[in-house]
N, C-alpha and C positions, 0 to 999 in steps of 0.2 A: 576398504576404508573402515578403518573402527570405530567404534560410536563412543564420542563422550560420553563418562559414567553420569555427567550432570547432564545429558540432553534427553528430550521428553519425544515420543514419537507420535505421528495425530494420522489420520489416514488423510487427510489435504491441510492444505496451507493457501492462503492467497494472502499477496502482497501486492500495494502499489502506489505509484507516487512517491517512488524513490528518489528520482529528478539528478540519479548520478549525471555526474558533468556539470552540476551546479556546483555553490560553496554552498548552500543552505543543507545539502544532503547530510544527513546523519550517517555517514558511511560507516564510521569504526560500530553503531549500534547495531546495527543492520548485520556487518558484517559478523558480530559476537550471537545476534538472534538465530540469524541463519546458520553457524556452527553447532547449534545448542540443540537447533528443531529440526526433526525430520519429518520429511512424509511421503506415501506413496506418488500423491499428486500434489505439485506445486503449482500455482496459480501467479503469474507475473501481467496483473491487470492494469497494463497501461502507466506512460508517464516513467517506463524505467531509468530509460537512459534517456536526457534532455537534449533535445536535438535543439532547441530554444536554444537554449544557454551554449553548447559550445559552439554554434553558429557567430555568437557573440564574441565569447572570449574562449580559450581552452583550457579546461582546466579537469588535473584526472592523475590522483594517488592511488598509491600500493593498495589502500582500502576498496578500491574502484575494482583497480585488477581481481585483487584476490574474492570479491562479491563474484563478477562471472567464474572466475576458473573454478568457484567451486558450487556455483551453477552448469555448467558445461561440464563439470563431472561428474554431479548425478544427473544428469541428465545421460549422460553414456553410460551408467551405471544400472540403467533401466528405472528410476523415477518418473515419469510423467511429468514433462515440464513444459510447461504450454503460456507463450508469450501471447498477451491481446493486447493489442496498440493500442496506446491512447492519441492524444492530439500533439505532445511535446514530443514524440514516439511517433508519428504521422508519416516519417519516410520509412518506415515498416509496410504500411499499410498494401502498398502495389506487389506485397511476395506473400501475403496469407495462403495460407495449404500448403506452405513451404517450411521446410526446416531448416535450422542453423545446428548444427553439429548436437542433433537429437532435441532439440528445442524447436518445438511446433510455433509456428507463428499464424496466429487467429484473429479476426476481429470480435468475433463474439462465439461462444462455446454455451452449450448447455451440459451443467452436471448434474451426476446423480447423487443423493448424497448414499450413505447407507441402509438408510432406514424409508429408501426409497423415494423422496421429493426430488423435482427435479428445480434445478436453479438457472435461469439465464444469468452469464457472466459474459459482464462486457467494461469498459473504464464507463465508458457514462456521458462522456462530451459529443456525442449524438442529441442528447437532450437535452444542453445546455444552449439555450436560445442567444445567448450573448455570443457564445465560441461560432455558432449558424449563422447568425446576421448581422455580428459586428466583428468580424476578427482583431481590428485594427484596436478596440476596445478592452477587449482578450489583452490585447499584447501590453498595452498599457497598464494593465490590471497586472500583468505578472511580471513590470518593471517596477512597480511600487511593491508590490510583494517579495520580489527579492531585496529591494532594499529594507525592508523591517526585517526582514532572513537572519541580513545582515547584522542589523542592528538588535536580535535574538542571541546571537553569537558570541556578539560581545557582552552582554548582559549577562548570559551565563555562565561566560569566564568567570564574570564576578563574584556568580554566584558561586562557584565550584571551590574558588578562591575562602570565600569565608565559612563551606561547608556545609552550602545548602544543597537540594536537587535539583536537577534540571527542569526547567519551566519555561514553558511556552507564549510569550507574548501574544504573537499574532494569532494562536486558537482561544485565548482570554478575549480578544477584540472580538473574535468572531464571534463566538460565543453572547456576547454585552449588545454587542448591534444588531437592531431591531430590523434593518433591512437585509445581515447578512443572513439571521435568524428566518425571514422570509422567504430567501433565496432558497436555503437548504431544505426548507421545507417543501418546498414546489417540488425543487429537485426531485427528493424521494416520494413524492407522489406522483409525479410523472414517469419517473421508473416502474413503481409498484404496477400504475395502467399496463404500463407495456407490457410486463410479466401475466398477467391477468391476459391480457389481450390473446397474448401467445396458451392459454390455457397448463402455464406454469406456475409454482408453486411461489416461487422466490424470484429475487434478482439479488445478486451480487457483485456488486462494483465499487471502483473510487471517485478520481477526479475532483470532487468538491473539499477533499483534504478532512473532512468529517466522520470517524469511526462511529459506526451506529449498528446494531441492530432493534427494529418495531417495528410490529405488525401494524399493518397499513388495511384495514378490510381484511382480512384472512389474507394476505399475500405478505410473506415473510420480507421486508427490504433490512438487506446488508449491505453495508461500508465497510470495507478493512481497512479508510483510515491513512496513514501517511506515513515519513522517513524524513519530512523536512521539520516537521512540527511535535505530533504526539506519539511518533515511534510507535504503530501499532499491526497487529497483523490480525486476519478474521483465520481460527482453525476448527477443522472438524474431529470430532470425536468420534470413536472404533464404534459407538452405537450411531452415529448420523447428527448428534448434537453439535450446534452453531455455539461459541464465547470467542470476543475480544481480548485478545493480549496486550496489555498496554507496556512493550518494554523496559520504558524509562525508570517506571517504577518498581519491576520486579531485578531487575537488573545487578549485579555485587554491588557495581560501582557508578555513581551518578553523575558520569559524565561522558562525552562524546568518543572515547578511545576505549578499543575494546579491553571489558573485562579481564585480566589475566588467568580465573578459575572462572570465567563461564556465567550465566543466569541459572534465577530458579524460576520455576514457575510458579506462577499466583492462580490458585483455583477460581473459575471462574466466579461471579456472581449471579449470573444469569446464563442458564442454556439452553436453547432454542432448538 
């Protein structure tokens, strides 16, 4: 397979919270990211495919197909691609240590990075108290949620239409709300514990749809973030450094259909 002259190569990749088999999936972005990037080890943390959503209804494009087949090719190509299930992703969970046509299926992995730290990766809905003791609340929450998905969708049709970029409603809300602002925050201090706990360096996960890296007490916590909302992925650099990719914005073209000439990359801001 030859490598686009515009793709950038990193020694890992993690992505997740894809939620293919929804409509809110940013498929054709995803699909243009992952043509562009490569890496030794891919990271598929949870929430890939929406076992939710087509439960419900079915729904699943060309852009769906061609995201696995060309995850299942490097993957047989010798990449390291290692699936950890999340909760939308939850009929995974009873085959981990099992593989899919070279695609490891985990619920949680520890990596190393280069420069030696080690990182528990896992999606993160283990320590989400609402998904543990209220699922029926979960479900509710992710039926209002895909209707503003929805209603994202078409807003930025409109936007696309008069020649703006793509913009995120529902991580503006979240972002504004004082209670979702308190949520994400528990979150990643409840991760950071558990990292600590385990007498590792890091944790790197999704689930809460929030791209973050901050240091928590000396325990490095990362999010890479999401494919319904802020298109973004957590990569590692050939020295062991941690940056956020935010694709919407490096992207040719500001909209949900893949680029025709590819992305560039935006140098980081911050690397960890």
């Amino acid at each position: 397979m030859t490598m686009n002259p515009n793709s950038r190569k990193y020694r890992s990749i993690w992505i997740s919270d894809t939620h293919l088999g929804s409509r809110g999936c940013k498929a054709g972005f995803l699909l243009d990211f992952l043509q562009h990037h490569h890496a030794e080890h891919i990271y598929l943390v949870g929430d890939i495919v929406d076992g939710w959503a087509l439960r419900k209804r079915w729904f699943w494009d060309e852009f769906h197909d061609q995201i696995l087949h060309l995850l299942f090719e490097r993957a047989q190509r010798g990449v390291n691609v290692t699936y950890v299930s999340g909760n939308h992703d939850e009929f995974l969970r009873p085959f981990i240590h099992h593989q899919i046509t070279a695609i490891k299926l985990e619920d949680e992995v520890v990596h190393t990075t280069a420069d030696g730290r080690k990182f528990l990766v896992l999606h993160g809905d283990q320590f989400d108290g609402v998904m543990q003791f209220a699922r029926w609340l979960a479900k509710l929450g992710d039926w209002a949620y895909e209707r503003l998905l929805m209603l994202n969708t078409v807003y930025n049709r409109w936007r696309q239409w008069l020649g703006y970029p793509y913009w995120s409603i529902s991580a503006y809300l979240k972002h504004k709300t004082k209670s979702a602002v308190n949520f994400i925050s528990a979150f990643e201090e409840t991760l950071a514990k558990e990292a600590r706990k385990r007498k590792l360096d890091g944790v790197i996960c999704g689930h809460i749809h929030h791209a973050e890296i901050r240091d928590i007490d000396g325990i490095l916590y990362c999010n890479d973030g999401d494919w319904v909302e802020s298109c973004t992925a957590l990569v590692e650099d050939w020295d062991g450094s941690l940056h956020i990719v935010h694709w919407t914005e490096v992207a040719v073209t500001p909209h949900p259909n893949p680029p025709p000439q590819g992305g560039r990359e935006q140098e980081p801001l911050h690397a960890y």
